[in-house]
C-alpha positions as CSV (number, residue, x, y, z in Angstrom):
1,X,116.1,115.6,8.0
2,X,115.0,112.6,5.8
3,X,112.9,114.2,2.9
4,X,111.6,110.6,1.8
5,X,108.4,110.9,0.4
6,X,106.6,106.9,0.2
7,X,102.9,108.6,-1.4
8,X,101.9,106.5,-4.5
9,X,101.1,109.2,-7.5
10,X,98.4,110.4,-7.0
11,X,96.1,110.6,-10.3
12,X,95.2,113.1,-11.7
13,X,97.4,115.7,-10.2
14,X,98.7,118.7,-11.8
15,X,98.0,117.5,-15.4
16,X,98.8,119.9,-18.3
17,X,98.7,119.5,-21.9
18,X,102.1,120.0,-23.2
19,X,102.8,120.2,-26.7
20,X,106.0,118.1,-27.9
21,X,107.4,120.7,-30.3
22,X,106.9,123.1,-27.4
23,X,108.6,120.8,-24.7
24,X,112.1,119.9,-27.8
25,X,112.2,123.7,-27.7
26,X,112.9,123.7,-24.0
27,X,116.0,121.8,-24.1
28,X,117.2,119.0,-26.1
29,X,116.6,115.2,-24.6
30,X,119.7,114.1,-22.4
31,X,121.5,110.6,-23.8
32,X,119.1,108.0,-22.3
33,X,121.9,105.7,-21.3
34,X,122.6,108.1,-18.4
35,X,120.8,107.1,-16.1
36,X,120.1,110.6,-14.7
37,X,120.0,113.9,-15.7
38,X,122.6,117.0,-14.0
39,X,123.8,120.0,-14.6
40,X,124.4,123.1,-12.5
41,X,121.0,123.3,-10.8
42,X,121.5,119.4,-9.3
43,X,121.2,115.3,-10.6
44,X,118.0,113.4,-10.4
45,X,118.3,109.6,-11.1
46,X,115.8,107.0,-11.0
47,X,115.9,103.4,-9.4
48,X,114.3,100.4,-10.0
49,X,114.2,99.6,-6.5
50,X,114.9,101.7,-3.5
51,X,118.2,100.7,-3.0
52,X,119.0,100.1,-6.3
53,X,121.7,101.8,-8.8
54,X,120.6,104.2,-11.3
55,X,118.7,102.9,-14.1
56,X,117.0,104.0,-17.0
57,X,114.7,100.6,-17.6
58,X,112.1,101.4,-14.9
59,X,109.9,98.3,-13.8
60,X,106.1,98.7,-12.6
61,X,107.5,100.7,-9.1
62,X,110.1,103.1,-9.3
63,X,111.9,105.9,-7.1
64,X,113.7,108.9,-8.0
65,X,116.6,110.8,-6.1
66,X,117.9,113.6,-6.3
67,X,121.5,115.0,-5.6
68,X,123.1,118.3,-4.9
69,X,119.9,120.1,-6.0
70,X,120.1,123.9,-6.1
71,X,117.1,124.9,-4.2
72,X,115.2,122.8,-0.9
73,X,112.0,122.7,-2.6
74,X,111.7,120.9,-6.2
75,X,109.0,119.5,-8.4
76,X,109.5,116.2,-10.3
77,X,107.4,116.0,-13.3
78,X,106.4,113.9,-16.2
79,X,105.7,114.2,-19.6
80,X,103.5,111.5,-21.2
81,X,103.4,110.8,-25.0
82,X,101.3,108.8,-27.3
83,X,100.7,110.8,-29.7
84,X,97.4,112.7,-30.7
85,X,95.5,113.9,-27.8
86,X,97.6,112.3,-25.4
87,X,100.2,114.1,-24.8
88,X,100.3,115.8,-22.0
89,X,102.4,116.8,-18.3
90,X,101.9,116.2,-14.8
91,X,103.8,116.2,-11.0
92,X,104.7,113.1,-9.6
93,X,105.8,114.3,-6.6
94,X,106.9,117.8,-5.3
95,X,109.8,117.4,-2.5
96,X,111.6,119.2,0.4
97,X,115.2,118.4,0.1
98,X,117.7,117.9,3.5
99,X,120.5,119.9,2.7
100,X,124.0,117.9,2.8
101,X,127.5,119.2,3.7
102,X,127.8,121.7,0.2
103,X,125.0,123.4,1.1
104,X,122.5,121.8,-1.5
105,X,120.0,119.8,-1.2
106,X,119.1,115.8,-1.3
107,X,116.3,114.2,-2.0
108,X,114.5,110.5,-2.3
109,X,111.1,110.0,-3.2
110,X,108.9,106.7,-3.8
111,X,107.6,104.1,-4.4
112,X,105.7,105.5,-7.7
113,X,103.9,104.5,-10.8
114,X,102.3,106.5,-13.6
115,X,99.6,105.4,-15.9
116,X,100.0,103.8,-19.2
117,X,97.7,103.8,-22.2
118,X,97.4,100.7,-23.3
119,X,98.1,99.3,-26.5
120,X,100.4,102.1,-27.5
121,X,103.9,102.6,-27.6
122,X,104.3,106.2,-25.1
123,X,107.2,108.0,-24.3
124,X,108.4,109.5,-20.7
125,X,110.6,112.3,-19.8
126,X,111.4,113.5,-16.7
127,X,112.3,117.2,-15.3
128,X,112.6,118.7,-11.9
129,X,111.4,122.2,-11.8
130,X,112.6,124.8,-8.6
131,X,112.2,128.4,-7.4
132,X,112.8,131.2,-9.9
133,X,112.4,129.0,-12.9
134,X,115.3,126.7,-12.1
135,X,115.4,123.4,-13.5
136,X,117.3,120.1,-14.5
137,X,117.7,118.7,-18.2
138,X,115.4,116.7,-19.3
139,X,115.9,112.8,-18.8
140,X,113.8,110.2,-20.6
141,X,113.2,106.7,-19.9
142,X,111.9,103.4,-20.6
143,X,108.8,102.2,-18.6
144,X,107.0,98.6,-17.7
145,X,103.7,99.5,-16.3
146,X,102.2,97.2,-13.7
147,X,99.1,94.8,-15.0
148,X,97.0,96.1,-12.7
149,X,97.5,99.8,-12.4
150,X,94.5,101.7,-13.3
151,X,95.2,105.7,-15.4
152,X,93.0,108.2,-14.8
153,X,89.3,108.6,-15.5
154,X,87.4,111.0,-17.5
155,X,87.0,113.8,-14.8
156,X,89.6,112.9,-13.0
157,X,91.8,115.4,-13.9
158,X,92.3,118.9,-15.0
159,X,92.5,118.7,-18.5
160,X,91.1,121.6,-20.5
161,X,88.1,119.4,-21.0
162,X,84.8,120.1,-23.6
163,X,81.5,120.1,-22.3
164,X,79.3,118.3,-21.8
165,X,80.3,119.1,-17.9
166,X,78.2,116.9,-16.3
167,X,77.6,113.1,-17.0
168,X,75.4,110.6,-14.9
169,X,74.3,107.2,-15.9
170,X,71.3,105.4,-13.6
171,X,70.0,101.6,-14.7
172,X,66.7,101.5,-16.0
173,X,64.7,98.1,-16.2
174,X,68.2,96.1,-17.2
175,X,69.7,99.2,-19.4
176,X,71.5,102.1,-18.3
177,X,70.5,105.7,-19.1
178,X,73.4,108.1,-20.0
179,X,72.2,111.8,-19.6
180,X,74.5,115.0,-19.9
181,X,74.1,118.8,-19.2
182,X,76.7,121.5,-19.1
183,X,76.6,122.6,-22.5
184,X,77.5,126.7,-23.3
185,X,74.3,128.3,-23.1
186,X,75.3,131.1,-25.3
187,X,76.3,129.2,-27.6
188,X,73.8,128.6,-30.5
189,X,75.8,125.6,-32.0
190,X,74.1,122.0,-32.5
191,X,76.1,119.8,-30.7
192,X,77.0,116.4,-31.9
193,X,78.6,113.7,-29.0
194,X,80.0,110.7,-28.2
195,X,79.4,108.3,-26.1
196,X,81.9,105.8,-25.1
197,X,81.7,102.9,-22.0
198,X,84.2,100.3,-20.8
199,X,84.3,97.7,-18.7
200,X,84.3,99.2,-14.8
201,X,87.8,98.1,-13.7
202,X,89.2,99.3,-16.9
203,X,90.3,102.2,-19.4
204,X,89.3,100.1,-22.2
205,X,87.0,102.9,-24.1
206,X,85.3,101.7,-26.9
207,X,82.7,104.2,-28.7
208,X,79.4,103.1,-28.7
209,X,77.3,105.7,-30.0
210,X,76.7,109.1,-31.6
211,X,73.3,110.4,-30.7
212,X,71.5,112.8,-32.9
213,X,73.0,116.4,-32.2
214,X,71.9,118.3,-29.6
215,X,70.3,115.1,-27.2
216,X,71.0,114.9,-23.3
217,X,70.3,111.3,-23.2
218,X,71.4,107.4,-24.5
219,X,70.0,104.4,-23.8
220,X,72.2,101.5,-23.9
221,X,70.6,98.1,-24.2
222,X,74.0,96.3,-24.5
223,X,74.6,95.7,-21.4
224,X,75.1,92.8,-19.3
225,X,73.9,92.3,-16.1
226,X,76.5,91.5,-13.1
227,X,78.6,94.1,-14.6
228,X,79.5,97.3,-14.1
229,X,80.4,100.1,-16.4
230,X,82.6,103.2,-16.9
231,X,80.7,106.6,-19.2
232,X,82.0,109.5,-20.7
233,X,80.6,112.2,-22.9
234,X,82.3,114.5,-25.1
235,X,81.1,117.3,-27.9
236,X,82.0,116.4,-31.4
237,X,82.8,119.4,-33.3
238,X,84.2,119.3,-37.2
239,X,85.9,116.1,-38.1
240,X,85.8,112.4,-36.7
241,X,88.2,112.9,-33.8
242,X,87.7,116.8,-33.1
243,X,87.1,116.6,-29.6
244,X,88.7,117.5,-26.3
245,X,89.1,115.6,-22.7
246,X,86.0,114.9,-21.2
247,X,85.0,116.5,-18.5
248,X,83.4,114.3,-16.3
249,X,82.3,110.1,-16.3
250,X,79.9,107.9,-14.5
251,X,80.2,104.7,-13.1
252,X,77.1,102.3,-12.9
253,X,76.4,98.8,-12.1
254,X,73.3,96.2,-13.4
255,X,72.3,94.2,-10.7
256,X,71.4,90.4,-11.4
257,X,67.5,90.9,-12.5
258,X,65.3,88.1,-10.3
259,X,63.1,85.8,-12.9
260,X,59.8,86.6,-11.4
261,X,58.6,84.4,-14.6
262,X,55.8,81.8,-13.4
263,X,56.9,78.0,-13.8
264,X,55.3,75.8,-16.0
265,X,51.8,74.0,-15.5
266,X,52.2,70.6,-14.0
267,X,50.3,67.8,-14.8
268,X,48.7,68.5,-17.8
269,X,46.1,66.2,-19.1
270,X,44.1,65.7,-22.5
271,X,40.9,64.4,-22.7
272,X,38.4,63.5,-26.0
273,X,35.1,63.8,-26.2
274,X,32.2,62.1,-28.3
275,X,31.3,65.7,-29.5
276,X,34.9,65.9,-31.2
277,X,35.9,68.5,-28.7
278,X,38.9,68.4,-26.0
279,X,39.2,69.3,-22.6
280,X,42.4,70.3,-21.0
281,X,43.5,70.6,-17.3
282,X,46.3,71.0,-15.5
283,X,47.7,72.3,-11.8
284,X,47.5,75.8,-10.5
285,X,51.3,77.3,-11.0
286,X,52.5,80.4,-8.4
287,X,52.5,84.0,-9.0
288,X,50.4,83.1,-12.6
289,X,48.1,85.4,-13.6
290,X,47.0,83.6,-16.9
291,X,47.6,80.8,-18.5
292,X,48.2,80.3,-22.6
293,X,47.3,77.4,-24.2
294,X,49.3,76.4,-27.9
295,X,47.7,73.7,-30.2
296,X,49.3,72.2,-33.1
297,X,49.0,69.0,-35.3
298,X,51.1,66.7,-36.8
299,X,54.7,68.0,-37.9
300,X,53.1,71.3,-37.5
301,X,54.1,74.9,-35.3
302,X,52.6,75.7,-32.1
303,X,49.3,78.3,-32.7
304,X,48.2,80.4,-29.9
305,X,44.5,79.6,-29.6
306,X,43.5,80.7,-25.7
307,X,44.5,82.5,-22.8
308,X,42.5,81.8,-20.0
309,X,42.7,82.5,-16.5
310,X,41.1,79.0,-15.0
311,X,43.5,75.6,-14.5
312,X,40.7,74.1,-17.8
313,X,39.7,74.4,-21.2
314,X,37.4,72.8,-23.9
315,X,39.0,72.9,-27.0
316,X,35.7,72.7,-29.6
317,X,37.6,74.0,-32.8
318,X,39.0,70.5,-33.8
319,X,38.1,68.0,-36.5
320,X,37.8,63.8,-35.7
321,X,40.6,61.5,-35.8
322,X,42.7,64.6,-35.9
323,X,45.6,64.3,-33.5
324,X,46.6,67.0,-31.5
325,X,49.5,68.3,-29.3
326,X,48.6,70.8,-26.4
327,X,51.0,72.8,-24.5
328,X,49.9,75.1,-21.7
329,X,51.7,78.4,-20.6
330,X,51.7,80.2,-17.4
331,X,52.2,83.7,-17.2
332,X,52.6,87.1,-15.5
333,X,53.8,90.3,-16.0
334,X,56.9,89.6,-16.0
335,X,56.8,87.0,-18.2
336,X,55.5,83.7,-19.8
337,X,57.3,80.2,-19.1
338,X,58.8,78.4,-22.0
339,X,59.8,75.3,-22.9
340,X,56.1,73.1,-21.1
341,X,55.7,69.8,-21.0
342,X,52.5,68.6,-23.8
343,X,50.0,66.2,-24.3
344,X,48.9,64.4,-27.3
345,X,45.2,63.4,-27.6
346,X,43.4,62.4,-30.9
347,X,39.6,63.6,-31.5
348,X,36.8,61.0,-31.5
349,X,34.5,61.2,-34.0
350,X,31.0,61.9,-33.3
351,X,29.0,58.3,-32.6
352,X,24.9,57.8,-32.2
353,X,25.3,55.1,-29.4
354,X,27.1,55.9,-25.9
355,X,28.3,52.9,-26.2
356,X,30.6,53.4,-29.5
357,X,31.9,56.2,-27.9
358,X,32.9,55.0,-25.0
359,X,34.9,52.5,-26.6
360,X,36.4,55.0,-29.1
361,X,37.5,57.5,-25.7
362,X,39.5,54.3,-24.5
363,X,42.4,54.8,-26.7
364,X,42.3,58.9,-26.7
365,X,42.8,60.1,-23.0
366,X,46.0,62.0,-24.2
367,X,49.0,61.4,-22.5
368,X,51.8,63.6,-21.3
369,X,54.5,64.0,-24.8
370,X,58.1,64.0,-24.2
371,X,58.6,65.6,-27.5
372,X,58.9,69.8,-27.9
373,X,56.6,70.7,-30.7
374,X,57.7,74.0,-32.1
375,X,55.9,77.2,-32.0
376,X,54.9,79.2,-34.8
């Protein structure tokens, strides 16, 4: 019977944290030249491709044969080392062999990968493990990672993880809300955590906050919308980096938030008066609830001086032969329109005789400005 097994790895399975000193003490690393690994219990060797000789300089896919095993059912497993917390075991693949004309047992598995941390330097060794504690030597080998392949995820796998247990994340008016529960009741501690996000898509962690001890909840304000997020949650205990595997991670995305904002006024106009005052008008603009109107003179800053809720005002707080730039806001409640167009008009003075100031309102009817005045 053909034994071949064509599963990718599945993440996350059988992971256990296996302590380097502890795995040396097993047996000592076999010459990494090899190619495979043998001795009375059966050979495993590892390809490149499925057809492909023995090799030791794995690519982003490999497979892994086995030859002349002792026993029909074996376990292939890895060790993964980056140092610190990463070190740690799990099963690529467990196997029934098809026994061959000696009476053992053959075997070809694949295509695999396994995850790679990024940025680091890790190192891999291989072992196949069989009934009543049988096993091979240990082979180790070098590894290209695909691009593309993703590791596991906070949660993902059974890691002797710290609580928090639980971690959910929701969007909240353009932020996202990281909360947390699962802490040991009986235990009287104050907890310190971090939080930690990355790009969804990724394993890029990057810490991004230490709440005060003992919250449930973060707020992040820092993110972008269109783009969604990986969260994790773990218990700080003594020390900067005292912490375990999280135990679980959330996933959120920030939609695209719709500019319900009103658009600016159109047509504004400016008109002097003999009185010295100035009226303003201008179009209705949709979905506007008020409108604010800005005043300022000459090389001076935009000051707020109405909000009104009709398409008119009469400005009477302004001094003759003063020139003035208006600029008219709409708004709502979800915002207030920037950047309007203005108008320049200059106070008459106040005349005795309609006449005078009908010639003096001649050259005041303001005009709309092409020039942004700034706010103060």
């Amino acid at each position: 019977m053909n034994a071949r097994n064509n599963g990718t790895l599945r993440r996350g399975t059988g992971f256990t944290l296996i302590a380097l000193a502890a795995l040396a003490g097993l047996v000592a690393i076999a010459d990494t030249g090899a190619a495979h690994a043998s001795d009375e219990h059966g050979e495993v060797t590892f390809h490149d491709s499925e057809d492909g000789p023995p090799t030791d300089d794995l690519q982003c896919e490999f497979w892994v044969k086995g030859h002349g095993m002792s026993h029909e059912n074996a376990t292939i497993r890895i060790t993964h080392d980056t140092g610190g917390r990463d070190i740690h075991g799990m099963t690529l693949t467990e196997v029934n062999g098809t026994q061959n004309e000696n009476g053992t047992y053959d075997f070809e598995a694949g295509p695999f990968e396994w995850h790679h941390h990024s940025g680091s330097e890790s190192e891999q060794w291989f072992r196949a493990y069989m009934e009543g504690d049988h096993r091979t030597e240990i082979h180790e080998v070098d590894y290209s990672h695909c691009e593309d392949f993703q590791w596991w995820l906070p949660g993902d796998d059974p890691h002797a993880c710290r609580a928090p247990s639980t971690v959910e994340a929701h969007v909240d008016n353009g932020t996202v809300v990281v909360e947390w529960s699962g802490e040991p009741s009986e235990d009287e501690h104050q907890y310190t955590h971090i939080v930690e996000r990355a790009p969804e898509g990724t394993r890029d962690f990057q810490e991004i906050a230490r709440p005060d001890p003992n919250a449930s909840s973060y707020r992040d304000t820092t993110v972008e919308e269109g783009q969604g997020y990986h969260y994790f949650v773990t218990q700080l205990n003594e020390g900067p980096r005292n912490y375990g595997y999280p135990c679980d991670h959330a996933t959120v995305f920030v939609e695209e938030q719709e500019d319900d904002t009103p658009a600016c006024p159109e047509n504004l106009r400016a008109q002097a008066h003999g009185n010295e005052d100035v009226t303003l008008a201008w179009n209705a603009s949709a979905d506007a609830d008020s409108y604010h109107v800005y005043r300022a003179t000459e090389d001076g800053d935009m000051q707020h001086v109405a909000e009104v809720n009709a398409t008119s005002y009469t400005d009477t707080e302004t001094e003759a032969e003063t020139t003035y730039t208006y600029e008219v806001t709409a708004a709502n409640e979800a915002g207030e329109a920037e950047d309007c167009p203005t108008a320049e008009v200059t106070a008459i003075p106040f005349f005795g005789s309609p006449a005078l100031v009908a010639m003096a309102a001649l050259g005041s009817v303001g005009a709309v400005g092409a020039l942004r005045v700034r706010r103060g």
